[in-house]
C-alpha positions as a Markdown table, in Angstrom:
| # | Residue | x | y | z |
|---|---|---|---|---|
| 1 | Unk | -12.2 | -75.0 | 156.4 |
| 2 | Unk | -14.4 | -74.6 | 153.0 |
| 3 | Unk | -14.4 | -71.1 | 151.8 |
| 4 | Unk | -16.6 | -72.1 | 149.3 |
| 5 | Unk | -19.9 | -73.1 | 151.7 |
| 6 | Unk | -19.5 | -70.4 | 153.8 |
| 7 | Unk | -22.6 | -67.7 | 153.8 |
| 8 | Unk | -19.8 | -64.9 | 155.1 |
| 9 | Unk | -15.7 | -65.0 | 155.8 |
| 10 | Unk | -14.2 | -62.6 | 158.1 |
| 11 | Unk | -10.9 | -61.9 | 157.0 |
| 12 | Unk | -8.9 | -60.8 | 160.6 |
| 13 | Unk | -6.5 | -57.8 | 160.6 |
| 14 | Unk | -3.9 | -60.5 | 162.4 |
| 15 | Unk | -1.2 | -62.6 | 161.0 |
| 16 | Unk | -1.5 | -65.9 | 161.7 |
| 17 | Unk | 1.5 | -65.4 | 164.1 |
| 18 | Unk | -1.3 | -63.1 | 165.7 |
| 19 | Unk | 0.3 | -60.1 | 165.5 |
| 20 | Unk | -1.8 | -57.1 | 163.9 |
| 21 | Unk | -1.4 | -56.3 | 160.5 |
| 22 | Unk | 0.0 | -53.3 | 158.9 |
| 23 | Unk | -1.4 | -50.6 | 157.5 |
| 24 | Unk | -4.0 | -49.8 | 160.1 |
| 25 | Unk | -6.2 | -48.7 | 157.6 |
| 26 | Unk | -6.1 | -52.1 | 155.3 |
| 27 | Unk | -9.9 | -53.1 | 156.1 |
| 28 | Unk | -10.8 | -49.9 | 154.4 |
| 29 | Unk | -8.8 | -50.1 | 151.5 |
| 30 | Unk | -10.0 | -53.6 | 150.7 |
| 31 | Unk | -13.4 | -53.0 | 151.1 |
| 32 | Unk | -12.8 | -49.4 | 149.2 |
| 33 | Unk | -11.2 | -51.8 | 146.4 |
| 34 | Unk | -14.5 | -53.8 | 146.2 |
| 35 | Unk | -16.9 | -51.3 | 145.9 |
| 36 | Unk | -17.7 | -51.7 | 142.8 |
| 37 | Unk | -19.0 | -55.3 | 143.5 |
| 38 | Unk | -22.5 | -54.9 | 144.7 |
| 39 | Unk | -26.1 | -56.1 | 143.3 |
| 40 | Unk | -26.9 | -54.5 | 140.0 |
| 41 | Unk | -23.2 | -54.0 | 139.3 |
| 42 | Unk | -21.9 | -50.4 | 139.5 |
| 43 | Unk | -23.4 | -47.5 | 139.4 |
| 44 | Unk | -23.0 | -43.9 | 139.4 |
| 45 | Unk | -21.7 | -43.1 | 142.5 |
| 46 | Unk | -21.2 | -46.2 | 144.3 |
| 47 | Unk | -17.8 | -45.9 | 144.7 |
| 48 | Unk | -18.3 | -43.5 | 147.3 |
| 49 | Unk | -19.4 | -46.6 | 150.2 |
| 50 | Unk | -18.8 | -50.1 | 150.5 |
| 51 | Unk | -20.5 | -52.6 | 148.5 |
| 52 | Unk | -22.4 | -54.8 | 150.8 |
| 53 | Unk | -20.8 | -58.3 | 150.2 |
| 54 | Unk | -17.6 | -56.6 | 151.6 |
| 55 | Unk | -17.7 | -54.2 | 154.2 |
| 56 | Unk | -15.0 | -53.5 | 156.5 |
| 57 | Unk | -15.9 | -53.5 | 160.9 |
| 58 | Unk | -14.2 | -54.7 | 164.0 |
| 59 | Unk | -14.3 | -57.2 | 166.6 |
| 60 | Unk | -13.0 | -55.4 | 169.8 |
| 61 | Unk | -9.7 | -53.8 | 168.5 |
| 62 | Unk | -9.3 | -56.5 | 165.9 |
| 63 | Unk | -10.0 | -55.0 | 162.2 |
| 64 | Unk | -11.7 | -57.4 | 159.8 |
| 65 | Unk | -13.2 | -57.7 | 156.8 |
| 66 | Unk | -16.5 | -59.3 | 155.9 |
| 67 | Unk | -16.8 | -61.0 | 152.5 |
| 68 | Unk | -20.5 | -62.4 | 151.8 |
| 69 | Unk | -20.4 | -65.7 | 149.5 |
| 70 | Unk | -22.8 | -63.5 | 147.3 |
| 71 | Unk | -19.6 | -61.5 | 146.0 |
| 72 | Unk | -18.0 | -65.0 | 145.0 |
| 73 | Unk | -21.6 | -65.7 | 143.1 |
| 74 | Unk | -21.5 | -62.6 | 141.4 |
| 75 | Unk | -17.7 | -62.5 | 140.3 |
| 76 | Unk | -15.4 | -65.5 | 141.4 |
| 77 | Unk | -12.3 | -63.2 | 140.4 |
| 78 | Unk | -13.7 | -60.6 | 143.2 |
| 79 | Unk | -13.8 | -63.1 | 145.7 |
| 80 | Unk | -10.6 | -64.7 | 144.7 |
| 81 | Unk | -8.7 | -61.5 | 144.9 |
| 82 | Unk | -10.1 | -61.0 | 148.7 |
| 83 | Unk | -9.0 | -64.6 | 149.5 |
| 84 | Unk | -5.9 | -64.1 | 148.0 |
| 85 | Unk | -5.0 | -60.7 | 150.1 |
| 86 | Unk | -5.9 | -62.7 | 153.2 |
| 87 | Unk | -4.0 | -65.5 | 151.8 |
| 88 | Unk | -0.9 | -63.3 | 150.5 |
| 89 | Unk | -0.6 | -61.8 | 154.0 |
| 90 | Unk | -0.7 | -64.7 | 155.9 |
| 91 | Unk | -4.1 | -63.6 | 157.5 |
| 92 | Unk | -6.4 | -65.5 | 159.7 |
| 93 | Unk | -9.6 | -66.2 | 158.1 |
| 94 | Unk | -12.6 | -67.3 | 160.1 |
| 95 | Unk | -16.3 | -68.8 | 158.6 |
| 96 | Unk | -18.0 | -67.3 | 161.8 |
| 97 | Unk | -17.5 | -63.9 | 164.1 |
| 98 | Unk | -14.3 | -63.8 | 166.3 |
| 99 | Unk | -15.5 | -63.2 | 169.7 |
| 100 | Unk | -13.8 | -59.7 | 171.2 |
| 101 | Unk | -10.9 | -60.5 | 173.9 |
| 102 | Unk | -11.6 | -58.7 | 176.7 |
| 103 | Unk | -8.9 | -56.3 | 177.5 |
């Protein structure tokens, strides 16, 4: 899998045992971490949402994070940091959208 190529990552809220990861809200705090990164670096304010090349969602009741290569572009030690939470965590990490299980 090359990271590096890769237009966006989804970073999955499951170990790669597949069970979910703890806390529930980590998506948020990741992306919350990041805001900062965003085109036209920061500004007044923008700490308050989610800077585009990282914005937290979900895939049925899977939380993820999505990390666009532009963040890696714009500061490689950003995008390392994300890759190395997933990484450090033992997260699954996916170059395309996870499909929703059905329940």
């Amino acid at each position: 899998m090359d990271l590096r190529s890769a237009k966006e990552v989804f970073i999955l809220g499951l170990t790669k045992a597949g069970k979910p990861f703890r806390p529930s809200d980590w998506a948020e705090r990741l992306a919350g971490v990041m805001s900062p990164f965003r085109p036209g670096g920061p500004q007044p304010g923008s700490h308050l949402g989610y800077s585009p090349w990282c914005v937290p969602t979900a895939f049925g009741d899977v939380k993820c994070v999505i990390v666009n290569r532009d963040l890696r572009d714009y500061d490689v030690m950003a995008w390392d940091f994300c890759m190395n939470f997933a990484k450090d965590n033992d997260l699954q990490v996916e170059l395309a959208a996870p499909v929703p299980r059905p329940s």
